[in-house]
N, C-alpha and C positions, 0 to 999 in steps of 0.2 A: 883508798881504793884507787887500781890506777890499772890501764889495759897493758899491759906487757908483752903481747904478742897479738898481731894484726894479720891476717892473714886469709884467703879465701876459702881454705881448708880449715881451719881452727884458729880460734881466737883463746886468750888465757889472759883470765883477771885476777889480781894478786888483789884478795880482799882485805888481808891483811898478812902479817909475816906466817908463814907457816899454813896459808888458807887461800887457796886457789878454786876462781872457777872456770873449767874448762866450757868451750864452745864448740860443742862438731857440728861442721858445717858439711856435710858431705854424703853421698848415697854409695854403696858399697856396689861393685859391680863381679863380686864373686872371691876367690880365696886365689893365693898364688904361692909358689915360695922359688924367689928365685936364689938358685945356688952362686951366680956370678955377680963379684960387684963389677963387673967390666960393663955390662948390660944396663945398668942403670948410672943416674947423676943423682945427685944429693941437690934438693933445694933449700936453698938458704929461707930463713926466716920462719922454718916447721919444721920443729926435731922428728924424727922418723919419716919424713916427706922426701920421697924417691921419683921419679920421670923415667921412664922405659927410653934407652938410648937405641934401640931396635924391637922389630919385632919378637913377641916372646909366646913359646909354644909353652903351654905348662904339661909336662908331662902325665902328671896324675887326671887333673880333671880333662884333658885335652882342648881347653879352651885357649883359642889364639887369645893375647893383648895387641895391641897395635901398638907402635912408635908414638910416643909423647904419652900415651898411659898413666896419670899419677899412679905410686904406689904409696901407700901410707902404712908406716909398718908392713905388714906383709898381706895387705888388703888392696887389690884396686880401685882407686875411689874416682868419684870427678863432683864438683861443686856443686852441693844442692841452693837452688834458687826462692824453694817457699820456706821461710821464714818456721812457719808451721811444723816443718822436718828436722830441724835443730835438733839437737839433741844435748843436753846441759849436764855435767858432773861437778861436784864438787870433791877438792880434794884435800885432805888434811895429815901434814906433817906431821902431826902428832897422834894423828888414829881419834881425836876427837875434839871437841869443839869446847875450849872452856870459859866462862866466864865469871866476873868476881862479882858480878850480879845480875838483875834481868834486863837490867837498862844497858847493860854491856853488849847481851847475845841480841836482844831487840834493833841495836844498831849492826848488828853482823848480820844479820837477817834480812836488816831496812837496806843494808847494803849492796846486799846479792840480789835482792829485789831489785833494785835500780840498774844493777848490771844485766840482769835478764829484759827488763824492761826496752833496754834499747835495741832489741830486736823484734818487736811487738810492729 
C-alpha cells in the first residue's frame, strides 16, 4: 500500500495493483462548463485540477467565479478543512475485488482501513 498522489484537493492510494483509494477532499461550490482552455491553467500534481486564469461568468447558471477559482473536472471546488466531509471511493481495474482466500481480502480490507484511518 503506498500514497501515490498528495494533494489538498485529492489524495490516491494504490492498495494494491489494480485497486485504488481515492480521497476527495473538497466542497463543491456549484456547476461550470467552461468552453475556453485559455481561461484556465492546469495544476500539476491533480489530474482534472484546473485554476480560473480570469474572471469567469458562466453563462447558463449566471454565477460569476472569481480569478484563482479551483476547477476540478468541471466542478468549482476549494479545500474542505473537516476531516469529517472526506469523502472516500474505491476504485477497481478489474470491476471487482478477488481473492484466492479470506486471509487475502481481509488484508485488502485491513489495508484500506489503515489508509482511511489516517485522516481520522
Amino acid at each position: 500500500m503506498e500514497k501515490i498522489q498528495s494533494h489538498a484537493i485529492k489524495d490516491i492510494w494504490r492498495i494494491r495493483d489494480g485497486l485504488l483509494l481515492e480521497v476527495h477532499k473538497f466542497k463543491t461550490l456549484g456547476h461550470c462548463w467552461i468552453r475556453s482552455k485559455k481561461s484556465v491553467k492546469q495544476i500539476r500534481g491533480c489530474k482534472g485540477l484546473t485554476e480560473l486564469r480570469e474572471d469567469y461568468c458562466d453563462s447558463y447558471t449566471k454565477k460569476t467565479f472569481s480569478k484563482g477559482t479551483l476547477i476540478y473536472n468541471t466542478v468549482p471546488v476549494e479545500p474542505e478543512t473537516n476531516k469529517d466531509n472526506f469523502r472516500f471511493e474505491i476504485k477497481s481495474s478489474g470491476g471487482s475485488i478477488f481473492g484466492k482466500n479470506a486471509e487475502e481480502i481481509k488484508k485488502i480490507l485491513n489495508d484500506i482501513e489503515k489508509a482511511i484511518s489516517t485522516y481520522e
